[in-house]
C-alpha positions in Angstrom: -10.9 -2.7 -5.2 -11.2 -4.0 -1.3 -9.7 -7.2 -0.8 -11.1 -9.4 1.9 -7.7 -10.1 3.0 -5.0 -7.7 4.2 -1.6 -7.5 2.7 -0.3 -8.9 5.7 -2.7 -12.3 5.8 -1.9 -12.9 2.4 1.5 -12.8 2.9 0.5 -15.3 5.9 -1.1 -17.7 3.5 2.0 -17.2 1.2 4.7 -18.6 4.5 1.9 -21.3 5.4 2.0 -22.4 2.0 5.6 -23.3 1.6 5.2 -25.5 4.3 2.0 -27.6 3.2 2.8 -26.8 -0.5 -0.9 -27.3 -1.5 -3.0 -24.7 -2.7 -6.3 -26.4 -2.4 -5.7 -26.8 1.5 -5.1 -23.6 1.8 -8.3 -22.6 -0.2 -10.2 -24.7 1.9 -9.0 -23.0 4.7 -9.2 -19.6 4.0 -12.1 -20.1 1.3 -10.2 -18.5 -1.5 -9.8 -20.4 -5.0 -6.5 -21.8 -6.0 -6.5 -19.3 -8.9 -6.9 -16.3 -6.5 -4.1 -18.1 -4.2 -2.1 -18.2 -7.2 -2.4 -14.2 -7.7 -1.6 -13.4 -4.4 1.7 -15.2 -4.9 2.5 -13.6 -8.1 1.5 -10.3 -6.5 3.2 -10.8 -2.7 5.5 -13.6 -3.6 9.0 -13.2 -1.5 7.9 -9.8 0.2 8.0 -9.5 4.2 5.4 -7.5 5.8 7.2 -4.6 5.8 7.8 -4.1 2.4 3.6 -4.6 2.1 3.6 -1.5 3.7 6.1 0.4 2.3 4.4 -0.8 -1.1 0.5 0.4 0.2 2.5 3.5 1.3 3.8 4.2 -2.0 1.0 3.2 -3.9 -1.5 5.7 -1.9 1.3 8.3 -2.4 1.0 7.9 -5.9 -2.7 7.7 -5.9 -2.6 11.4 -4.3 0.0 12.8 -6.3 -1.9 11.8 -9.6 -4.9 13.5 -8.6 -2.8 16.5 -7.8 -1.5 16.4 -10.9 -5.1 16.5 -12.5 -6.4 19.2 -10.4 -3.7 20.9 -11.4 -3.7 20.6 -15.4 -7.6 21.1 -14.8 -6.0 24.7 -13.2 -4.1 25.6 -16.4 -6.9 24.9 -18.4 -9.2 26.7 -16.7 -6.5 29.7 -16.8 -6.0 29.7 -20.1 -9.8 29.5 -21.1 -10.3 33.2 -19.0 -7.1 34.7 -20.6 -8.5 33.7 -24.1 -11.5 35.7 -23.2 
């Protein structure tokens, strides 16, 4: 899912909110809900912009390795299906 907002802006709106401590202002602001402002502080709440990035890093890793994974099994099946014949 794209986000219109990179990790590091929300993490932005995250600082800027612990000094106005109002969510609506900042939805106003940035035209985001206060539910949606909420999520991004469950989601980025007490990271720094370098752990953002380590955490996109590791999250495309992952994303690669698991379709490695199904090529992979798609392999052996594929294998196994011509040694049955």
């Amino acid at each position: 899912m794209k986000r219109r907002f990179s990790d590091e802006q929300i993490i932005g709106m995250i600082e800027e909110y612990k000094e106005v401590e109002k969510a609506r202002e900042l939805g106003w602001k940035y035209g985001i809900s206060d539910a949606t402002f909420y999520k991004y502080k469950a989601n980025f709440g007490g990271m720094n912009v370098s752990n953002a990035k380590k955490l996109q890093a590791l999250e495309d890793e992952s994303s690669l390795l698991k379709r490695m994974l199904v090529a992979t099994i798609l392999e052996i099946v594929a294998f196994k299906e011509l040694a049955a014949i």
